[in-house]
C-alpha positions in Angstrom: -11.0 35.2 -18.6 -13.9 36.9 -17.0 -13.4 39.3 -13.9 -15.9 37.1 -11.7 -14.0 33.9 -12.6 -10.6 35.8 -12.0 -11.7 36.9 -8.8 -13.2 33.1 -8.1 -9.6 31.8 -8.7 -8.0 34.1 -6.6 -10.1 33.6 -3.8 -9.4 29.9 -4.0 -5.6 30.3 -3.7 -6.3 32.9 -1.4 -8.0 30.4 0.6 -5.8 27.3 0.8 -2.8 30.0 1.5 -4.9 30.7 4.6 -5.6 27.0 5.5 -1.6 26.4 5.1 -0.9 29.5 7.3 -3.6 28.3 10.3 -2.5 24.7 9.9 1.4 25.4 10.6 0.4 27.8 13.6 -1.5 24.6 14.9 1.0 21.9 15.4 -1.0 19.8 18.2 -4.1 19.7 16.2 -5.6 16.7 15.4 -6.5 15.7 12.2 -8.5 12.8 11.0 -7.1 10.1 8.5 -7.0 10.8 4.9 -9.9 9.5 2.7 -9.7 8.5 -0.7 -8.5 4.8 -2.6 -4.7 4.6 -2.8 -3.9 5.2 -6.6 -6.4 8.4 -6.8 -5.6 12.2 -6.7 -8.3 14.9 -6.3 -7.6 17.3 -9.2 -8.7 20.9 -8.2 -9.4 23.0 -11.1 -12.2 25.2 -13.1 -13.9 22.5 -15.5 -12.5 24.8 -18.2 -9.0 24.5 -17.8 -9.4 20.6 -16.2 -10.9 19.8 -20.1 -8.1 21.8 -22.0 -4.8 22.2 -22.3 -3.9 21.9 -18.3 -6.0 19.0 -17.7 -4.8 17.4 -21.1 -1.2 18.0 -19.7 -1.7 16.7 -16.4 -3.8 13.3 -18.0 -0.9 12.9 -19.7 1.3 12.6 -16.8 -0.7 11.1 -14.0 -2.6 9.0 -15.9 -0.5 7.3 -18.3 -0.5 3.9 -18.9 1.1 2.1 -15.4 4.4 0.0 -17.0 4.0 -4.1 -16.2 0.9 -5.0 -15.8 -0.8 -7.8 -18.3 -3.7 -5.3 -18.5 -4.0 -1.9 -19.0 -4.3 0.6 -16.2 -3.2 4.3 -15.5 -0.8 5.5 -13.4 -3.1 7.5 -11.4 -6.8 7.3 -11.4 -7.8 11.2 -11.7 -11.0 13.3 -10.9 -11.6 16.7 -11.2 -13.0 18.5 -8.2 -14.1 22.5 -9.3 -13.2 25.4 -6.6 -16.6 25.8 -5.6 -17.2 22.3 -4.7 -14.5 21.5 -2.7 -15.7 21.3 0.6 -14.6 19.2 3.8 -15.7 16.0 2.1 -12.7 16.7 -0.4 -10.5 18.6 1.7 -9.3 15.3 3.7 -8.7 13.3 -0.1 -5.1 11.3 0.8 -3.8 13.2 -2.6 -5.0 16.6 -4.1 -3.6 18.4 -6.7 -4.3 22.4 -6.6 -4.4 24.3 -10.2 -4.4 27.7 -9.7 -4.7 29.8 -13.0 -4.9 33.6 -12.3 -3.4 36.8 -13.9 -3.6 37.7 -9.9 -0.5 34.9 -9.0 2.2 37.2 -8.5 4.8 34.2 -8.8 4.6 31.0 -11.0 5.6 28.6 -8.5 4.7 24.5 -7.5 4.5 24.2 -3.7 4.1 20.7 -1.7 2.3 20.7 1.1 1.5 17.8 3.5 -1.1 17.2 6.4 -2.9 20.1 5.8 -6.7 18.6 6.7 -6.0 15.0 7.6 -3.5 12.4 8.5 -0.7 11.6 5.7 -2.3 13.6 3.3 0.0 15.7 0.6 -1.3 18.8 -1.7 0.8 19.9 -4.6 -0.5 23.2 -5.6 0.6 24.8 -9.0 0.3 28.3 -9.2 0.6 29.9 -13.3 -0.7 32.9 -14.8 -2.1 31.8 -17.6 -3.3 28.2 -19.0 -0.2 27.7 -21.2 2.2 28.6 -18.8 0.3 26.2 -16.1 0.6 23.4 -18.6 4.8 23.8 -19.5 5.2 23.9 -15.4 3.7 21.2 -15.2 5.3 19.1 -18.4 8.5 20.6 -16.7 8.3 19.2 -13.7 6.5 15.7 -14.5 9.2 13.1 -12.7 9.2 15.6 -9.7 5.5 15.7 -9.8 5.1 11.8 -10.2 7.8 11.5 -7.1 5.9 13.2 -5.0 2.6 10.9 -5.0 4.7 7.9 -4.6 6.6 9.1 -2.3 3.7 9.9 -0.4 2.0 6.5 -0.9 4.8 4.6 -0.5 5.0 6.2 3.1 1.7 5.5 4.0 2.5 1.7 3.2 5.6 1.3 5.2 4.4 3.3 7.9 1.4 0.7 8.1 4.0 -2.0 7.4 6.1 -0.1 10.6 2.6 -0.1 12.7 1.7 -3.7 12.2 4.3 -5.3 12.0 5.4 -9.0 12.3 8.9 -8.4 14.1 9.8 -12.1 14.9 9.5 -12.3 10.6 11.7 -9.3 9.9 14.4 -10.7 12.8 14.7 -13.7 11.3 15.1 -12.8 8.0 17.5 -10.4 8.6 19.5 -13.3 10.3 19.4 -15.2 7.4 20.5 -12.8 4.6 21.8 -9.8 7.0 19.0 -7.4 6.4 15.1 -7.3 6.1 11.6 -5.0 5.1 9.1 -4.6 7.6 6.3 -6.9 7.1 3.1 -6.9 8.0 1.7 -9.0 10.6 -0.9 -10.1 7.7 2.0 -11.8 5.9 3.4 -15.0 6.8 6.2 -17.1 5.9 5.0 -19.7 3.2 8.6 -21.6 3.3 11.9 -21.3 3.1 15.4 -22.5 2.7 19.4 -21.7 3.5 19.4 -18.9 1.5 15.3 -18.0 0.2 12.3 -17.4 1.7 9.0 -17.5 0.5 6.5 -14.8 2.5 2.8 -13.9 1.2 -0.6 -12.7 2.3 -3.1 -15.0 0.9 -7.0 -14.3 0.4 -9.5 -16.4 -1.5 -8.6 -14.3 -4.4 -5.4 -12.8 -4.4 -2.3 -13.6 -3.6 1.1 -10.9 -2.9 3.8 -12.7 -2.5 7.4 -11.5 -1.6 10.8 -13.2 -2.1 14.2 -13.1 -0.8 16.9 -14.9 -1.9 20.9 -14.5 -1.6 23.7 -15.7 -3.6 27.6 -14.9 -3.8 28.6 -11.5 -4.9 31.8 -12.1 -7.3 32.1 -8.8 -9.2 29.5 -6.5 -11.2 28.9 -8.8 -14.1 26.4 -10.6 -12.0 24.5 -7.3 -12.0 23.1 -7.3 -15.2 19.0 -7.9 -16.5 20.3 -11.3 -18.5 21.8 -12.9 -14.9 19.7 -11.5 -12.4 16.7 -13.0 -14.7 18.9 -16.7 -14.9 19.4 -16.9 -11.1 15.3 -15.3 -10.6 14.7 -18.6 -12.8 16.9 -21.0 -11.0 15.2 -20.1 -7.9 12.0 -19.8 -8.8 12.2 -23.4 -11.0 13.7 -24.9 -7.3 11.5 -23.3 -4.9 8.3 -22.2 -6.4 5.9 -24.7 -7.8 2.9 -23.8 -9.6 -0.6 -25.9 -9.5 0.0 -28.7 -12.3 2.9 -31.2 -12.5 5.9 -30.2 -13.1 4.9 -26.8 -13.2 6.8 -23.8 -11.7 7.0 -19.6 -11.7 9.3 -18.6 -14.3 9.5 -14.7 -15.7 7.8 -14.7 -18.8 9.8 -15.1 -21.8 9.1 -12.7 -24.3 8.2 -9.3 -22.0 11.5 -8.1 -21.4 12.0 -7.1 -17.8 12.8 -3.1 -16.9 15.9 -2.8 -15.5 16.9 0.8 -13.5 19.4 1.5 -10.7 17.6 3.6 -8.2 18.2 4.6 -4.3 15.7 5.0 -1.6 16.3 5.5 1.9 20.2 5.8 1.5 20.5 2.5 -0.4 21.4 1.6 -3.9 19.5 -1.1 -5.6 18.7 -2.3 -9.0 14.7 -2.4 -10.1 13.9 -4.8 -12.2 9.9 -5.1 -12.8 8.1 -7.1 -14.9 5.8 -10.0 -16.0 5.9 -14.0 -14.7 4.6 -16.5 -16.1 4.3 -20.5 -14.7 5.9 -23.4 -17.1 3.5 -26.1 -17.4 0.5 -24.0 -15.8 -1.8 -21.1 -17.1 -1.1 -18.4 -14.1 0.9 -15.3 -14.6 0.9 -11.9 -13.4 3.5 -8.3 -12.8 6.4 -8.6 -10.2 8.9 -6.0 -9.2 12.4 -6.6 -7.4 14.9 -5.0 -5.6 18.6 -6.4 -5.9 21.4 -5.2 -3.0 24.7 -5.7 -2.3 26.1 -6.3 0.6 27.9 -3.8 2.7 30.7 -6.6 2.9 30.6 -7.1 -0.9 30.1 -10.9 0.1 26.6 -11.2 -1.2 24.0 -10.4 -3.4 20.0 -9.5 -2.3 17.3 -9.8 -3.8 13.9 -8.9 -2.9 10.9 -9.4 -5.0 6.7 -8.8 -4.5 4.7 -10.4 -7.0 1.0 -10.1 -7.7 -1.6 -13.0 -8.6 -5.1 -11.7 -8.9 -6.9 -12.8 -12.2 -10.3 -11.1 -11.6 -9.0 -8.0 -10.5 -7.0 -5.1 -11.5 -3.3 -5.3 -10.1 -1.8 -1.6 -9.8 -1.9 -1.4 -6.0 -2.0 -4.9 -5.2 1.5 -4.5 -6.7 2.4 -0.4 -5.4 1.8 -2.7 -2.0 4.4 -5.1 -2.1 7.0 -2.8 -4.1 6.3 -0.1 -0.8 7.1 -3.3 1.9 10.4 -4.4 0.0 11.5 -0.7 0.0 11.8 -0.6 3.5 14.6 -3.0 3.4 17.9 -1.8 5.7 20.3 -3.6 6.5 20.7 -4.8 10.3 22.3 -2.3 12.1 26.3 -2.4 12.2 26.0 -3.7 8.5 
């Protein structure tokens, strides 16, 4: 590495340091929203390191193929942004990604940064000495890396969902099973029973649909991928019909769900996420669910969002209705 593009380098870091210092000693400033699609990060790098072993690392990583979907997409879509071209058009991007390579960084570090030019907006900025040593941080720290960008855009989504919000849906839900997400006024219920509900937002193309339906806890052998996928069929067989006779949603029967426990927001949950299909009918598409148990231990929760959208590419459309069943909480006192 040259002197000039050493000095280049430093001067970048140098310069979102600065922008981090004046934007903490500013904290009535306004900033305008974040630009950018959901899905994308703004990768900040030299060309040179973005097309060797850095950028190979963080392609890798961030742009893997996304699990569940009938089609292939990445996790992330990535572009690279040099230094010298990130100006204020860049600067507000919703999710950046800052590689700093320099023999000048005194301390090989990742820092998270949020808010720094707009509304919502997160920076992770990576901070190595060399390109090698850049490339094992970040294959070090890939599940903390990946967290933070969903984190972030899950956020965004509730927050929305919190903003514009259908409350009469959410209190009467949560009457029903004992506990609700926030939905957006956009989605409306489609039907529902004793004990499931059928909410969606609709366009002339697309459908996200969300689920939630409740059954009898009686111990943790119900909490396994084989019966949670039996009672997703029973009530999807009883409650969902598809477009030809005797047609209905059923998960599709040789893609073997994922099945994870996870916590967010203080709650345990299992994830399972996978593909449906329809008996009888030609639609199919991903869906992702959340399954609770009660505080009580009486009953069992389970909240789904599925995606229909044949023409179009499903990764958000699906990141959307996973982010609105995550807000789920119990009603308060549960």
């Amino acid at each position: 590495m040259n002197k000039l593009t050493t000095l280049i380098l430093y001067a970048m870091a140098a310069f979102v340091f600065t922008a981090l210092t004046s934007c903490d000693d500013q904290p009535g400033r306004i900033l305008p929203p974040a630009s950018g699609k959901a899905g994308e990060i703004a990768v900040i790098s030299p060309r040179t390191h973005w097309e060797s072993e850095p950028g190979t690392t963080i392609r890798s990583i961030l742009a893997a193929e996304y699990a569940y979907l009938p089609q292939k997409e990445p996790t992330y879509n990535l572009f690279n942004v040099p230094p010298k071209s990130f100006n204020k058009v860049f600067q507000v991007h919703r999710n950046l990604l800052n590689i700093v390579i320099s023999d000048t960084v005194s301390t090989e570090r990742i820092r998270v940064s949020r808010d720094i030019w707009a509304k919502s907006q997160i920076m992770v900025s990576i901070y190595a000495k060399n390109a090698e040593s850049s490339a094992k941080m970040i294959s070090e720290n890939a599940d903390k890396l990946l967290s933070h960008y969903e984190n972030a855009e899950r956020n965004r989504v509730i927050q929305n969902a919190k903003n514009h919000a259908n409350p009469t849906l959410k209190k009467y839900v949560t009457a029903v099973v004992g506990g609700s997400p926030d939905f957006p006024r956009d989605y409306t219920e489609k039907m529902h029973t004793n004990n499931f509900f059928w909410i969606s937002y609709e366009t002339s193309y697309t459908n996200q649909g969300i689920f939630v339906y409740t059954f009898p806890y009686q111990g943790e052998w119900q909490l396994t991928p084989e019966y949670l996928v039996a009672r997703r069929d029973e009530f999807l067989k009883e409650n969902v019909p598809a477009t030809s006779e005797n047609s209905y949603m059923i998960t599709h029967p040789t893609a073997k769900p994922g099945f994870v426990v996870k916590e967010y927001n203080g709650l345990q949950f299992i994830e399972m996420r996978g593909l449906w299909d329809t008996h009888n009918d030609f639609m199919g598409g991903p869906f992702v669910s959340h399954t609770y148990v009660s505080p009580d231990n009486k009953n069992v929760v389970v909240l789904e969002g599925f995606v229909y959208a044949p023409k179009y590419e499903k990764r958000n459309y699906l990141r959307q209705v996973e982010y609105i069943i995550s807000s789920f909480e119990w009603r308060k006192g549960e």
